[in-house]
C-alpha positions as CSV (number, residue, x, y, z in Angstrom):
1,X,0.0,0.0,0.0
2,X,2.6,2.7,0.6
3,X,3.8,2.6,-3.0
4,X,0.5,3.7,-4.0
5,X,1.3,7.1,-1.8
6,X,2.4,10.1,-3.5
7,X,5.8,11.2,-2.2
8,X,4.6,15.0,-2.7
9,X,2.4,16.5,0.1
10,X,0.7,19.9,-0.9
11,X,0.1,22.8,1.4
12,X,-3.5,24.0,0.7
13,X,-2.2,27.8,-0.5
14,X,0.2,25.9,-3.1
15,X,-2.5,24.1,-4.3
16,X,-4.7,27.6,-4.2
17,X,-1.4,29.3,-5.8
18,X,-1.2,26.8,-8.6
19,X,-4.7,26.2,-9.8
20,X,-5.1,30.5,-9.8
21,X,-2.1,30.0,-12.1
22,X,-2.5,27.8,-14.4
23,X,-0.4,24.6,-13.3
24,X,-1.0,21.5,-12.6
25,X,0.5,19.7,-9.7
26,X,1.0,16.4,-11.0
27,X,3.1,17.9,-13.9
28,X,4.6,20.4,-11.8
29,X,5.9,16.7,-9.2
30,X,6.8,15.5,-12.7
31,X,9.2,18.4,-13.4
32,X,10.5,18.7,-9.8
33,X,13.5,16.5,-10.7
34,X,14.9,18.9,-13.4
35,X,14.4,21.9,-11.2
36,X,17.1,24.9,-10.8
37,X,18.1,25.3,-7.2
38,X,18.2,28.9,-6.8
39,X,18.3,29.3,-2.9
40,X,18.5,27.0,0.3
41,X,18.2,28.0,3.7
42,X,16.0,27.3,7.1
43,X,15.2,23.8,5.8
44,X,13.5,25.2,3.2
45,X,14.7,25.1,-0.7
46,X,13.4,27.5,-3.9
47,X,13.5,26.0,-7.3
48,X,12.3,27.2,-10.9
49,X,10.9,24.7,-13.4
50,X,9.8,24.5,-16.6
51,X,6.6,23.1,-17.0
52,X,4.7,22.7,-20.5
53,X,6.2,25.6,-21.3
54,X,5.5,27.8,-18.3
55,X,7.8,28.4,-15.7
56,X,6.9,28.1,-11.9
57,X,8.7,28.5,-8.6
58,X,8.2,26.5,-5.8
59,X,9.3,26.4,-2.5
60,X,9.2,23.1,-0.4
61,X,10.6,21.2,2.4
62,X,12.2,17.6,2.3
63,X,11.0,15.5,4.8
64,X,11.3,11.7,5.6
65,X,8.5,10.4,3.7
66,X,9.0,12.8,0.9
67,X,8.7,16.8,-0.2
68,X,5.9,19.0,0.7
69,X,5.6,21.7,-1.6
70,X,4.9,24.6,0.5
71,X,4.1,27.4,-2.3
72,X,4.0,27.0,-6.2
73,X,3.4,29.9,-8.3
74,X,4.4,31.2,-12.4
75,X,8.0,32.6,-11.7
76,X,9.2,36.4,-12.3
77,X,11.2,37.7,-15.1
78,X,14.2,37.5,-12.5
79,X,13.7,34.1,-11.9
80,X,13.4,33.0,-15.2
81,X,16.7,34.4,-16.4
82,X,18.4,32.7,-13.6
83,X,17.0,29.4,-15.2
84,X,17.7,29.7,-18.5
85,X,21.0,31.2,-17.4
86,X,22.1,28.0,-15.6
87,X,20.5,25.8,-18.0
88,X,22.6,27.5,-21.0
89,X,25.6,25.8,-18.9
């Protein structure tokens, strides 16, 4: 039974954030993988995706039984430059 569980865990505002957005969450999990670090700090990490062509920032936690994704919304200008800057690497 526990490989049926999802190893994200959504905060209701992220959900909110994400919907009012635009982006789903199970292709924003999908994309989680190939995300761009950008900062770290308090246990807490920020990361820009692409996904389906939009990009989104999230901010989650890692915890034992997985990530909860604390906040997830379409990223600033800022934030996609830093992407595409580190992905042009």
């Amino acid at each position: 039974m526990d490989s049926l569980k999802s190893p994200f865990l959504w905060s209701r505002h992220a959900l909110r954030q994400a919907v009012e957005d635009s982006l789903k969450p199970s292709e924003v999990e999908k994309t989680l993988s190939k995300c761009l670090l950008i900062e770290s700090g308090f246990d807490k990490e920020k990361a820009v995706c692409k996904v389906n062509g939009v990009y989104c920032t999230v901010i989650l936690v890692r915890m034992k039984f997985g990530i909860k994704i604390i906040t997830c919304w379409k990223s600033s200008g800022w934030e996609i430059r830093a992407y595409n800057s580190e992905v042009k690497k």
